[in-house]
C-alpha positions, 0 to 999 in steps of 0.5 A, spaced: 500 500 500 505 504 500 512 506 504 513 506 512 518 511 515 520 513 522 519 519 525 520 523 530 515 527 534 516 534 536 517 531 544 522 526 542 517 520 541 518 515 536 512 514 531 512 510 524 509 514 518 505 510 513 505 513 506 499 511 501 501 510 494 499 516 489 495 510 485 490 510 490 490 516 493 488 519 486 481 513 487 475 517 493 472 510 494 480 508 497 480 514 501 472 515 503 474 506 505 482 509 509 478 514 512 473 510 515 478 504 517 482 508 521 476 512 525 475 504 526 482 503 528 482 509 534 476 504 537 482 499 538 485 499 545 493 501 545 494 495 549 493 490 542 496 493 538 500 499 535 495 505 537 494 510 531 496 517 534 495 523 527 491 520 520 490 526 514 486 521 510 484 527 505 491 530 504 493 530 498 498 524 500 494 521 504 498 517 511 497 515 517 502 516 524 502 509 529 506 507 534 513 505 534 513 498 536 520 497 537 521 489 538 521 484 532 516 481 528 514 473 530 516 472 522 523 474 524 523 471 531 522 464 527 526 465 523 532 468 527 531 463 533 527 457 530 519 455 533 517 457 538 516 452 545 514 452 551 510 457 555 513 463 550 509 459 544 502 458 549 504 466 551 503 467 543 497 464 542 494 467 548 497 474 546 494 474 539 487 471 542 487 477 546 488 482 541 483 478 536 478 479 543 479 487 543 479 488 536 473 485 534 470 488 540 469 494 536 467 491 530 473 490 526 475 484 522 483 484 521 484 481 514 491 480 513 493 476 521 500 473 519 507 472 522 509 479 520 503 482 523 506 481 529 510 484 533 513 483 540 515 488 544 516 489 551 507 488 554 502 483 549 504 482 543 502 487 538 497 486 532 498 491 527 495 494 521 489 491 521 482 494 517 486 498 513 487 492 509 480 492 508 480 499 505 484 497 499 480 490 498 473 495 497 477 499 492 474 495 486 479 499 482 484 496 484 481 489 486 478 485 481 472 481 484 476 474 484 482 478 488 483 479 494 488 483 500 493 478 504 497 472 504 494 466 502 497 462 506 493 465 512 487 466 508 480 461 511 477 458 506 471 463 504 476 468 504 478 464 496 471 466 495 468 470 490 463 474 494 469 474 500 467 481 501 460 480 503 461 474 506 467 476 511 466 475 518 471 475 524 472 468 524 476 468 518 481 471 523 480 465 527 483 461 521 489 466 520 490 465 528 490 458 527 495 458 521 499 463 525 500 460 531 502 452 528 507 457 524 510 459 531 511 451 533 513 449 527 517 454 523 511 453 517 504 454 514 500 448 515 497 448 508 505 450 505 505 448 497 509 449 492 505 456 490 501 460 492 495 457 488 497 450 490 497 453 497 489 455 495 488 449 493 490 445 500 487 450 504 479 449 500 481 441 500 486 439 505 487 437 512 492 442 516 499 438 516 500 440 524 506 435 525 511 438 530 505 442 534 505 440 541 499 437 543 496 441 548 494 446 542 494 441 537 487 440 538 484 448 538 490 450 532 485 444 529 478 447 530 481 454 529 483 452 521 476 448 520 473 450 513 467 451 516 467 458 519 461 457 524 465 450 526 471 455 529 470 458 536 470 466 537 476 470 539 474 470 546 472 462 546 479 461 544 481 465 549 477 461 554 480 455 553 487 456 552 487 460 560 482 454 563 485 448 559 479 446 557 480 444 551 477 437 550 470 440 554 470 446 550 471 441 543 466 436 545 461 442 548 462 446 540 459 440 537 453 439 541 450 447 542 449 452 537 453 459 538 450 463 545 452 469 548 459 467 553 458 467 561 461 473 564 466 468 567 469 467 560 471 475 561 474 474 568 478 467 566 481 472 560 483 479 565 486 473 570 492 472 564 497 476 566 505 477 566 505 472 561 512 471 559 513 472 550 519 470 547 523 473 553 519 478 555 513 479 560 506 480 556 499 482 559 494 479 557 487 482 558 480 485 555 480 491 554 473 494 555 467 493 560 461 488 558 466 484 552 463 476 556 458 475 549 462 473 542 464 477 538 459 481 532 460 479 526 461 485 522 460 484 514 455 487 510 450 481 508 443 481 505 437 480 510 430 477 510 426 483 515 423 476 517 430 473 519 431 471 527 435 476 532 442 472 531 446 473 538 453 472 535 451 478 531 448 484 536 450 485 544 447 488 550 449 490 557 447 495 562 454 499 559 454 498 553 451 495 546 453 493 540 449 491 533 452 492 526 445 493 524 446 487 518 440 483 520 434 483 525 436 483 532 436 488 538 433 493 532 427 490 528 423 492 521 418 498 523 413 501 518 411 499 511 418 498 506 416 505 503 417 509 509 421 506 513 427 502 517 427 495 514 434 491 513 439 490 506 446 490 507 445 495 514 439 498 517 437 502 511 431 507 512 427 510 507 422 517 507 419 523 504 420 527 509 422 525 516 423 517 520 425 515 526 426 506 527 421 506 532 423 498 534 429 499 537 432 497 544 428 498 550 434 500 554 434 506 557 441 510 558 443 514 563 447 519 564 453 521 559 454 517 553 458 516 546 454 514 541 458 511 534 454 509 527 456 508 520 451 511 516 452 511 508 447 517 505 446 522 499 446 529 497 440 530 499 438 526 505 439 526 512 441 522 517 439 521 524 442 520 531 436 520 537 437 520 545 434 522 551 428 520 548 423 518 551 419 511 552 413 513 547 419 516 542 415 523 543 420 527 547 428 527 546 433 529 542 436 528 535 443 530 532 441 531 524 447 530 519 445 533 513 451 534 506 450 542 508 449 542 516 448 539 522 444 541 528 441 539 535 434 539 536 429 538 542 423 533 540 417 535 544 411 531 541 411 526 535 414 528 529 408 529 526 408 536 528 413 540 525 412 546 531 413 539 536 421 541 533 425 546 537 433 547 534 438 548 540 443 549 535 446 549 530 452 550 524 452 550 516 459 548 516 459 544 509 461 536 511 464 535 504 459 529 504 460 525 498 454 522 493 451 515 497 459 516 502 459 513 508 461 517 514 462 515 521 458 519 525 458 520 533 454 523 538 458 524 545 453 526 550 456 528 558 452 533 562 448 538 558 453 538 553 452 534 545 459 534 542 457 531 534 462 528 529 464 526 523 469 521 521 473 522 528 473 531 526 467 535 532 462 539 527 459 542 533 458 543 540 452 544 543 449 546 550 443 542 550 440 546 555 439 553 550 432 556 549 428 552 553 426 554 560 432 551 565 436 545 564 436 539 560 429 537 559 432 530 560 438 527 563 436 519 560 432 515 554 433 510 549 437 511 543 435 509 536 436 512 529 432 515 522 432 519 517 431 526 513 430 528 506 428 534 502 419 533 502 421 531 496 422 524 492 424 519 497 431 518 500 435 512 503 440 512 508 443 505 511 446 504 518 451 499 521 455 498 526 452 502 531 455 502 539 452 506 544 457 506 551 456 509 557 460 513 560 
């Protein structure tokens, strides 16, 4: 994708500066896809990987500032020492886990996990340069359909599939863990051939070849390169069991019961894994947010039926934190007819002439300060929306309005109906450079009586949510759900995913 300098900080710290080639800088779906990929990678926790400190996707050349990991990668400390063994392979395996744990957490699938990508430096292993991965995968300019971005010999198998973008979920990180982690033990891939084809050919038909892996990870290594994605275990249930030792219970148990939310002890037995030594260092293992002891969402776009059952490997809920990638009917649901309101294609998508919120969302009730992050893909002249505080009954709340031209807070006092029911707080006609059917990642961060809005990690506006009405806030808790605006024209479109809601 480009070059990778080292740089200096004016304080004297040391960074490194990822330079985009000019063949895609000159392509607005690659930097439109850059942009949102790294809004994604400021999500991850530092901990896992090298943490993203300056990005200017817009620049004519576009880049990108990390963190200097200064310590080699596993590929050259296989290379230099031999396979791993011992306490400094299983310290791998749980440090890669735990990183693959918190990287999916925030909706992110890797899509290149290979030797190389990690780095071992004093603290957990590093995984790094992930997401981005995906923003040249999308440019289709640059990618052919039957193309894909990696190294094949960590590529699962539906990844050497045709629709391998709308199909990719997080366990084909899963399958590159597996491959990484019989590389450590063995000092080769499991599916090795002779070319990059035939390597595809072995890992679509062939067992993996796992002679030389200690036993006591054999098993997991196994499961983990299963050619099925729904027979790999998640991030946090690989995790699980290389910390408990359960790996035969966990084998039998996966081939008895389907997926279902992990009990909160999963996350306990993960944060206990610490001071862990990798190759010749102490590593931390933990997770790195509250409320992460369900599995891993899903985040790939995928078509849905509006009558498809909630699926909970897909959406999570807690009293401090939820998450759905919106793919697919789960902690939202279809609501009005398809004409005129929120159903599900690739995303929440909601359509209206005039002004729409998705009545069934979640039930929950937030209190107090919140961040609020959604994905939204709209037009020129649509608008898309962002509620909270809003009331049982959805009469009364605000709303954060992201239009192409403007943005603004307003107060809902009544059913949207009404236009007189609307009031402005605030507002801005500061242009957001919105691009036609662009996808932009909206933010809204509530603390106090203050809403601070933002798109694509940049704040547009911040509004006191307690001007022009009679004194203080009108409401300090609520649900939150989405919907869109247009022009009273013809209708529009504005599609949803990803959606977190974390209270503070």
């Amino acid at each position: 994708m480009g070059a990778v300098f080292l740089g200096r900080e004016p304080a004297g710290r040391l960074v490194a500066v990822k330079i985009i080639k000019a063949e895609y800088a000159r392509d607005e779906g690659f930097r439109a896809r850059f942009r949102s990929e790294v809004n994604r990678a400021r999500e991850v926790p530092a901990f896992c990987t090298a943490e993203v400190l300056d990005a200017d996707p817009d620049h004519r050349t576009p880049y990108l500032v990390i963190e200097y990991v200064d310590g080699p990668s596993l590929a050259e400390l296989v290379r230099e020492q031999g396979p791993l063994r011992g306490g400094s392979l299983h310290s791998i395996a749980v440090g890669v886990a735990t990183a693959l744990t918190a990287i999916h957490s925030t909706g992110v699938v890797h899509r290149d996990l290979k030797p190389g990508n990690v780095l071992l430096a004093a603290g957990s292993p590093k995984v790094i340069d992930f997401g981005i991965a995906k923003a040249l995968e999308a440019t289709t300019h640059h990618t052919r359909t039957q193309d894909t971005v990696g190294t094949v010999s960590y590529m699962a198998p539906e990844r050497l599939a045709a629709d391998a973008n709308r199909t990719l979920t997080p366990a084909a990180d899963i399958f590159a863990w597996g491959a990484v982690i019989a590389f450590a033990a063995t000092g080769r891939t499991p599916f090795a051939a002779d070319s990059p084809a035939a390597t595809a050919g072995r890992i679509l038909t062939q067992p993996p070849q796992l002679d030389g892996v200690p036993a006591e990870l054999a098993g997991i290594i196994g499961r983990a390169l299963a050619k099925d994605p729904e027979q790999r275990p998640t991030a946090q249930e690989l995790l699980f069991e290389l910390v408990s030792g359960t790996g035969t219970t966990a084998a039998v148990a996966a081939k008895v019961r389907p997926r279902r939310r992990r009990r909160p002890a999963v996350a306990a037995a993960a944060a206990a894994v610490v001071l862990l030594t990798v190759a010749g260092v102490w590593a931390g293992a933990r997770l790195g947010a509250e409320g992460q002891d369900q599995p891993a969402a899903a985040v790939a776009p995928r078509a849905s039926s509006s009558a498809a059952a909630p699926d909970p490997a897909l959406a999570r809920q807690s009293k401090k934190e939820l998450f759905d990638p919106l793919t697919s009917s789960s902690l939202w649901a279809p609501s009005g007819p398809a004409e005129e309101g929120c159903d599900f294609d690739g995303g929440l998508v909601v359509r209206t002439e005039f002004m729409i919120d998705c009545a069934n969302g979640p039930d929950q009730i937030f209190a107090g300060d919140l961040k609020i992050r959604v994905e939204a893909q709209l037009s020129l002249r649509s608008c898309a929306i962002v509620y909270f505080r809003l009331s049982e009954d959805g009469s009364n709340g605000y709303f954060a309005e992201f239009c192409a031209r403007e943005v603004a807070v307003a107060f809902l006092n009544g059913f949207l109906e009404d236009t007189d029911n609307r009031s402005v707080v605030d507002g801005t006609m500061k242009p957001l450079d919105i691009e036609e059917d662009g996808s932009h990642l909206l933010g809204v961060d509530v603390v106090k009586s203050t809403a601070k809005l933002s798109v694509d990690g940049k704040t547009v506006l911040t509004s006191d949510l307690s001007r022009g009405k009679p004194a203080g806030a009108r409401h300090t808790k609520g649900k939150v759900t989405f919907g869109a605006s247009g022009g009273g024209g013809p209708a529009i479109k504005v599609t949803f995913r990803d959606a977190r809601i974390t209270v503070k």
